[in-house]
C-alpha positions in Angstrom: 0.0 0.0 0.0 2.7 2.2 0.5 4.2 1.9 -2.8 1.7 2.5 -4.4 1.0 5.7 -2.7 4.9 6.7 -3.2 4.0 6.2 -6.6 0.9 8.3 -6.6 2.8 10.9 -5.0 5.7 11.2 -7.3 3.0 11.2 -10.5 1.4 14.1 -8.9 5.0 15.9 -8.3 5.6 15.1 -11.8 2.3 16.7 -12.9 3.5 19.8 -11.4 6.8 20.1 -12.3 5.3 19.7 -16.3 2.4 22.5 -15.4 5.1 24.7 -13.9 7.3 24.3 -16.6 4.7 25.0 -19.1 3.8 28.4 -17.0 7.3 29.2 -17.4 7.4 28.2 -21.2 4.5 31.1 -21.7 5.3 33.8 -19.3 9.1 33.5 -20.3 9.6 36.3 -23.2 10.5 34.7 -27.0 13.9 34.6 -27.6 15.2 37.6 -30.1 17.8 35.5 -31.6 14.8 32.8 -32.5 12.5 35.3 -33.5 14.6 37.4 -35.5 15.7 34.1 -37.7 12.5 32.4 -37.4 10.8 35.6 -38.2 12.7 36.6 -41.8 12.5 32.1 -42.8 8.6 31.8 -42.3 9.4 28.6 -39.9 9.6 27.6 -36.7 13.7 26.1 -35.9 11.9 22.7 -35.8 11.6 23.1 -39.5 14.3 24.7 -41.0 17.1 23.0 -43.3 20.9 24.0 -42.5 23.1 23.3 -45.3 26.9 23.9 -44.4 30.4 23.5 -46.3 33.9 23.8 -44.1 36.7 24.9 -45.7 40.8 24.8 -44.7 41.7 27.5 -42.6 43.8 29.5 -45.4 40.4 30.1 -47.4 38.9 32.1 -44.8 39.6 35.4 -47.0 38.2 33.8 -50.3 34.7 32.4 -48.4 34.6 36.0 -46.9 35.2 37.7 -50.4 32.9 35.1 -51.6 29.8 36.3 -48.7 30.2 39.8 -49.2 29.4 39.5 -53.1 26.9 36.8 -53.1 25.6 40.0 -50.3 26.5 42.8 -52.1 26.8 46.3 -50.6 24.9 47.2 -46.9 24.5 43.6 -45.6 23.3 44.0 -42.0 25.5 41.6 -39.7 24.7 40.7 -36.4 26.7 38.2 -33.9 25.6 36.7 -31.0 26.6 36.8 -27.0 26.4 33.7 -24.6 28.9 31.7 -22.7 29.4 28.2 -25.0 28.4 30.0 -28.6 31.7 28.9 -29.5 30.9 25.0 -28.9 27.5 24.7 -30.2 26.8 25.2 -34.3 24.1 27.1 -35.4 21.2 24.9 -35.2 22.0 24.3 -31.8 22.4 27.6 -30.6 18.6 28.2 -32.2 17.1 24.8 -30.4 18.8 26.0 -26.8 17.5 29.4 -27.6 13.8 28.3 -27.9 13.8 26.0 -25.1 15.0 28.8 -22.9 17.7 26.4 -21.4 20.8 28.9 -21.7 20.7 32.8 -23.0 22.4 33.6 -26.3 21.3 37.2 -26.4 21.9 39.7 -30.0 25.3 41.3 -29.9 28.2 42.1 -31.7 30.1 40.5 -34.8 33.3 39.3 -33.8 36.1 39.9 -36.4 39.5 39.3 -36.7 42.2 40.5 -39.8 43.6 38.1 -42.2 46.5 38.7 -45.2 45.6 39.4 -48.8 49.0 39.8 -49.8 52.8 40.0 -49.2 52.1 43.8 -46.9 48.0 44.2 -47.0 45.1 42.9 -45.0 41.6 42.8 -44.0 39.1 42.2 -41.5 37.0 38.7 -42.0 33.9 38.0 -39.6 34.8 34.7 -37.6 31.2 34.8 -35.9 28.2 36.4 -38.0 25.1 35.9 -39.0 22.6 38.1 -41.9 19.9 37.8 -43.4 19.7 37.4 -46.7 17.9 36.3 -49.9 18.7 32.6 -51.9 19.0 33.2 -56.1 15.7 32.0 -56.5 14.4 35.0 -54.0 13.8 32.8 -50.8 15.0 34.0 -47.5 17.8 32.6 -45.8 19.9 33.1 -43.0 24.0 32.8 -43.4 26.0 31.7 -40.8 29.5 32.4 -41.1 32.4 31.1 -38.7 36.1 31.3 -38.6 38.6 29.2 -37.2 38.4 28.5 -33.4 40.5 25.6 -32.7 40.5 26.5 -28.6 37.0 24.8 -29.6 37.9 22.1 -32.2 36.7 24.4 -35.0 39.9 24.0 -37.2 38.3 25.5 -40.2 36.0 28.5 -41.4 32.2 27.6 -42.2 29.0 29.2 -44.4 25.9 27.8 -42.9 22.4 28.7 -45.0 19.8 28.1 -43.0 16.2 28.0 -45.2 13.1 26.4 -44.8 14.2 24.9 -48.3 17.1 23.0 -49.3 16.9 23.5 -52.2 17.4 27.6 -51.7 19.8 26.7 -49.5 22.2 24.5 -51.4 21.6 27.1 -54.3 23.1 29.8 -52.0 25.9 27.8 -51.2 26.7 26.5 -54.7 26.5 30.2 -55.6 28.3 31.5 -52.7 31.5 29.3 -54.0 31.0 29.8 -57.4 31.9 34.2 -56.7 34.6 32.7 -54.3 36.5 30.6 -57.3 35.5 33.4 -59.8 37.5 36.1 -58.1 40.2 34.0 -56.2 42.2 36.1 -53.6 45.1 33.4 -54.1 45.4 33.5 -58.5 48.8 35.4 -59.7 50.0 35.4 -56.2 53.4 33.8 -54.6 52.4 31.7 -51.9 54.0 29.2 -49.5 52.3 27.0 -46.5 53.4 27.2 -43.1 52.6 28.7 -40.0 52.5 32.2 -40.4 52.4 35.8 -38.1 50.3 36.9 -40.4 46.6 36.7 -37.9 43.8 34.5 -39.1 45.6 33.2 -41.8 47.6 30.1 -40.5 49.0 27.9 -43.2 49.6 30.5 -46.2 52.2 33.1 -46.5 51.8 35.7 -49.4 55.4 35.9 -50.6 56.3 39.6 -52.6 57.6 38.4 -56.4 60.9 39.0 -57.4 61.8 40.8 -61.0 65.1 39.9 -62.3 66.4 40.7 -65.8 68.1 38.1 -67.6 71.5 39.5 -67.2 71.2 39.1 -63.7 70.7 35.7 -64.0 74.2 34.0 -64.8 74.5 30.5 -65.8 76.1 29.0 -68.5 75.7 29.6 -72.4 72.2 28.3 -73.1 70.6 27.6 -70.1 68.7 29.9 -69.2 67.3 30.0 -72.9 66.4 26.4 -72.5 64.4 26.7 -69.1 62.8 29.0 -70.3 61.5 27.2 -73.5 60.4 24.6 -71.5 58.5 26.8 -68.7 57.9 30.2 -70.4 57.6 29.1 -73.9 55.0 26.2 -73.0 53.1 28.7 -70.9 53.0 31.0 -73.7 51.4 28.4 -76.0 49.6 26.2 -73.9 46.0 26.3 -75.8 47.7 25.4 -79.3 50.1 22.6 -77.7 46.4 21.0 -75.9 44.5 21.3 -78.8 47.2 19.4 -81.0 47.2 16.9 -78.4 50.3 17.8 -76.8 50.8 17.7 -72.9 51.5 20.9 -71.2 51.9 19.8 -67.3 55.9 19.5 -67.1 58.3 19.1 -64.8 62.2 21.0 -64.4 65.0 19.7 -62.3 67.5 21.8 -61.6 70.4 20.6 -59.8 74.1 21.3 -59.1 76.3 22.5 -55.9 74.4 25.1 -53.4 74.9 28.6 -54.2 75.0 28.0 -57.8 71.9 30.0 -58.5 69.1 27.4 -59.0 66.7 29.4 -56.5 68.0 32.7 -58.4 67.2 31.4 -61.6 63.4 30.1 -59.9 63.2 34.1 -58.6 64.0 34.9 -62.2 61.3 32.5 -63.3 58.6 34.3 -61.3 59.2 37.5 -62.3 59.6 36.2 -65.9 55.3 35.0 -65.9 54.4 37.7 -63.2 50.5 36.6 -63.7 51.0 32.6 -63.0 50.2 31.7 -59.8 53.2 30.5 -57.4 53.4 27.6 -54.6 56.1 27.9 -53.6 57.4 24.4 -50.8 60.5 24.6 -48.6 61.3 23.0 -45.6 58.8 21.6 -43.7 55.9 23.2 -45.9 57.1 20.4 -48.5 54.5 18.4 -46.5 51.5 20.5 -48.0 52.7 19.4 -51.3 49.2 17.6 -51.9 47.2 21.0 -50.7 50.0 22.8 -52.9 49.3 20.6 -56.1 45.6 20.9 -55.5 46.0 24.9 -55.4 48.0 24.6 -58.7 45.1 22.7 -60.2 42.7 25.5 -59.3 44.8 28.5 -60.0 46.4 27.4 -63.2 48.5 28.6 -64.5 50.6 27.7 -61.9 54.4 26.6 -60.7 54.8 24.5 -57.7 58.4 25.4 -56.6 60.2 22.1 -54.2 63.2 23.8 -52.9 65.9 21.2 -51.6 63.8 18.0 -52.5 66.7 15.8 -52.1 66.2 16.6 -48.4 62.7 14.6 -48.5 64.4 11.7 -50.7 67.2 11.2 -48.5 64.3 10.7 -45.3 64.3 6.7 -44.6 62.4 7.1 -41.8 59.4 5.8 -42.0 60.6 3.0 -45.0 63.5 1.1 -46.0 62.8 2.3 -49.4 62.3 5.7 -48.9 60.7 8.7 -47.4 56.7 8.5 -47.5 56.8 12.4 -48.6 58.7 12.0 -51.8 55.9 9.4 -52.8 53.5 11.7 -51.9 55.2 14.3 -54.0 55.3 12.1 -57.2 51.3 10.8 -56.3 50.6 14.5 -56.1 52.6 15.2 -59.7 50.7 12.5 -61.2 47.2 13.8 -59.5 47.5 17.2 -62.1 46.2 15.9 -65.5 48.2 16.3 -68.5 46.8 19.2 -70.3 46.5 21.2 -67.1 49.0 24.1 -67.0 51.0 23.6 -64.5 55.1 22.9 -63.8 56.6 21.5 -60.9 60.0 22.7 -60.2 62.7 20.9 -58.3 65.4 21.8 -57.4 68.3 19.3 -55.4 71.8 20.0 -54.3 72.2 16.1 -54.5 70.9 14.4 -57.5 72.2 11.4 -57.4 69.5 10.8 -54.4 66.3 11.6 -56.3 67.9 9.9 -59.6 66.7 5.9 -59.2 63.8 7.8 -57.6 62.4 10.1 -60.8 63.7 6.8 -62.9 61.4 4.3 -61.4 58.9 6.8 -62.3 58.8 8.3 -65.6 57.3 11.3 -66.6 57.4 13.6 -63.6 60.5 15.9 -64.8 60.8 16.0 -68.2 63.9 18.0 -68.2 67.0 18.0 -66.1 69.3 21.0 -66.1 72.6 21.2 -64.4 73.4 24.7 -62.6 77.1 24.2 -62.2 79.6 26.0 -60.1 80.5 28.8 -62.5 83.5 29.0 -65.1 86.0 32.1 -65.6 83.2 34.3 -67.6 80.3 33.5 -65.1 82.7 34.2 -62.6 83.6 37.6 -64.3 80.2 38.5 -64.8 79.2 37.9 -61.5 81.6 40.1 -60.4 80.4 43.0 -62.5 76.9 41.8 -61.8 77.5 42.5 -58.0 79.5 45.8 -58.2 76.8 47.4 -60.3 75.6 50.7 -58.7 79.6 50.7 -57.1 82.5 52.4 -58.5 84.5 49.7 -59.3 88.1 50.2 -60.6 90.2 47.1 -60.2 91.7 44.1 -62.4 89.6 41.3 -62.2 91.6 38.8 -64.1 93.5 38.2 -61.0 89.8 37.3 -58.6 88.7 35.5 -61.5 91.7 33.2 -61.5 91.9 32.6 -57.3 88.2 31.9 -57.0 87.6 28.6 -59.4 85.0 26.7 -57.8 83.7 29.8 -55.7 79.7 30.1 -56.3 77.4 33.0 -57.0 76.7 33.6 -53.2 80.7 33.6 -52.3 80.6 36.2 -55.1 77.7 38.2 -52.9 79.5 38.3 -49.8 82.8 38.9 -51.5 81.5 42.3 -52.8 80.3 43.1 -49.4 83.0 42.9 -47.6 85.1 44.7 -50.7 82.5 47.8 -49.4 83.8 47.3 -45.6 87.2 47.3 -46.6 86.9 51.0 -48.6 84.8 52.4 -45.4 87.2 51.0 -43.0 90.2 52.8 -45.1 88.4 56.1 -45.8 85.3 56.4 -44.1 83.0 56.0 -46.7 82.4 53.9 -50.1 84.1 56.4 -52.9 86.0 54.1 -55.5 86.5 50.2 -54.8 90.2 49.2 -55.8 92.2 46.4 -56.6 93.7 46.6 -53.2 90.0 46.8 -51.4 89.4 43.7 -53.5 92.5 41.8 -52.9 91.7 42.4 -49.4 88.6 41.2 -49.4 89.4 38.3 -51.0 92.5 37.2 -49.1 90.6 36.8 -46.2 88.0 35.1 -47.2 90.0 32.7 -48.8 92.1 32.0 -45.5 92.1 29.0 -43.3 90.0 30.3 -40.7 87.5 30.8 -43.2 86.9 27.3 -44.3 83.7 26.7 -42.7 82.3 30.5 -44.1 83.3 28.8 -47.6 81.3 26.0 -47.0 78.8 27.8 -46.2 78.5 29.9 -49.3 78.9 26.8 -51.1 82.4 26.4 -52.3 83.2 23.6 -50.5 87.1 22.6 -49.2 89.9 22.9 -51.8 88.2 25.5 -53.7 90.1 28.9 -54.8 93.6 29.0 -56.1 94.9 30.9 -52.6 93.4 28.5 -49.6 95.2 27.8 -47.1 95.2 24.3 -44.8 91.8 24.1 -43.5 91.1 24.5 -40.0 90.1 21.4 -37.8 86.6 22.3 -37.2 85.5 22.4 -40.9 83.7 19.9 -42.1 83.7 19.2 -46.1 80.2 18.6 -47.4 78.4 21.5 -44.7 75.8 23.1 -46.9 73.8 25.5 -44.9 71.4 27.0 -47.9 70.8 31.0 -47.5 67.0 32.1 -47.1 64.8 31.7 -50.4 64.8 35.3 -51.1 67.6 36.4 -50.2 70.3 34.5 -52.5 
């Protein structure tokens, strides 16, 4: 008898718990955030569709560009306040809202700034919401979020929120279609990586380089024939597809560091200054999939792998090989034939990637050799180094004591040529033979073994070195920054 009245009891409790409740539900003001969305859709949150797309981090800029002109001008943004908006998507938010369980009151839209180039940027709404219109005229309500991975949101994300799906997909087919018609990313330089610049975390715009072709020294002929194969391709891409001729194509450059194989990729760059740039070094080489799908989209395009013997030589993982260089060749062979695009390796080892490329054919079709350079390269390095300086000085003599020096020991030796005249005279005036000779005797010393390396030369080079110091260590190749050669 006493259960049953415990249960009699706790039905009537229960009873009034739902009645109170339900007072609650209809003394309890609507929720502005629900009514304002719920309002412009014609539906309650119960009934409305939410069709979504996430994209990588880097596209933040292009969804934005793509919002604002799917929007057009005067778009009325609002954000949203409350304690775990940052955990909960959309729908959610709307379904908490309307149940009254936890506030998420009107408020502000939360920005933050994102690059659009080598020295610009913009601001980019990483929580928003508007009202808007689907192509077809049906209202919808776009969500847009940036990346908040404090909250597992690694991405940015358009939500369209309809009481359609079919107005919504429309808006978001349309919404990507403006973003991939006016792409932030074509005719730019970019590399992957993590970068200062804010909101923008795995692409760097790099500035592009313009370089005559006299600037560029390398022996008779090949710089003519790279650029037939990159230039002169580009140039006559639609006439090479429709003969039936393949236009994706791959360069190898290789030779000794500090030969000039990134100078003569800087030289490439400026040469087709509206072809889009991806560029890989380091560790961004392991974005060479993303990079390769970029290419795709943006062609024409060069993906640039600086050092790829580097990835060869990685055994890591596999007896026979490093996972990334198969990566790299899956993502050479993932670009179609008669998309424009050329990949561009370059390899202070080549004997590395040699049985490598071999066992696959077709990924570089031409291999050029950037040697160490010969008397006249050396000579015209010289002069190419001293331009905007008064020199007046023999060079037959430099020429002669620096076989085997490279382009970057020419660099520094110019340099310190400029110290020498300030240190004598307190400023630059005229660079002589004796300023050279200076220059030059030092940096062919012993104790400058390891600065040779450095720059590339390597022991024994140089008519005038001396016994090596100790500490050097032949074969050191520390390569100087990308853009700064």
């Amino acid at each position: 008898m006493e259960t049953e009245e415990a249960k009699a009891l706790a039905r009537a409790l229960r009873r009034l718990l739902d009645q109170a409740h339900q007072l609650i539900d209809e003394t309890r003001p609507p929720s502005e955030l629900v009514a304002r969305v719920s309002g412009h859709l014609g539906c309650t949150v119960r009934e409305l569709v939410c069709v979504s797309q996430t994209f990588p981090v880097w596209e933040h800029v292009n969804l934005q560009r793509g919002v604002d002109a799917y929007l057009g001008a005067g778009a009325d943004w609002f954000g949203l306040s409350g304690p775990s908006r940052h955990h909960n998507d959309i729908v959610n938010i709307l379904a908490v809202a309307e149940r009254g369980q936890e506030s998420f009151e009107l408020g502000s839209v939360d920005y933050t700034t994102a690059a659009v180039g080598p020295d610009e940027t913009t601001e980019v709404i990483t929580f928003g919401l508007v009202r808007a219109s689907a192509p077809g005229g049906e209202p919808v309500v776009l969500s847009l979020r940036g990346p908040a991975e404090q909250f597992g949101m690694e991405g940015c994300r358009i939500d369209v929120l309809a009481r359609d799906r079919a107005a919504a997909t429309a808006t978001r087919d349309e919404i990507e279609r403006l973003m991939r018609a006016d792409d932030l990313f074509r005719g730019q330089i970019l590399t992957f990586g993590f970068s200062e610049h804010r909101g923008n975390k795995l692409v760097t715009f790099l500035p592009r380089p313009v370089l005559d072709p006299d600037q560029v020294v390398l022996p008779e002929g090949v710089l003519e024939a790279i650029e037939r194969h990159v230039v002169g391709i580009a140039e006559h891409a639609g006439t090479l597809v429709a003969h039936g001729q393949h236009v994706k194509r791959g360069l190898l450059l290789h030779g000794p560091p500090g030969t000039g194989k990134t100078h003569t990729v800087r030289y490439l760059m400026g040469r087709l200054p509206e072809v889009t740039v991806l560029l890989m070094a380091g560790t961004a080489l392991r974005f060479v999939s993303e990079a390769a799908a970029l290419a795709r989209r943006l062609q024409p395009a060069i993906v640039v792998l600086e050092d790829v013997d580097l990835v060869a030589r990685d055994r890591g993982f596999s007896p026979e090989g490093s996972p990334l260089l198969f990566t790299l060749f899956d993502a050479m062979d993932g670009v179609v034939s008669e998309a424009d695009v050329t990949f561009v390796l370059t390899t202070n080892r080549v004997e590395i990637l040699e049985d490598a490329l071999a066992n696959r054919p077709g990924r570089v079709d031409l291999a050029i050799e950037v040697p160490k350079p010969d008397a006249r390269a050396r000579r015209a390095l010289l002069e190419l180094y001293s331009r905007g300086l008064r020199l007046e000085a023999d060079l037959e003599p430099v020429v002669e004591r620096t076989e085997g020096m490279t382009a970057s020991f020419f660099k520094e030796l110019l340099r310190r040529t400029v110290l020498a005249a300030l240190a004598e005279n307190g400023q630059v005036g005229v660079l002589t033979s004796a300023h050279l000779d200076a220059a030059l005797t030092e940096m062919l010393s012993a104790r400058e073994a390891l600065t040779r390396s450095m720059l590339g030369a390597g022991e024994g080079s140089g008519a005038g070195v001396h016994e090596a110091l100790p500490m050097a260590r032949p074969g050191l190749n520390v390569r100087p920054p990308f853009f700064r050669m």
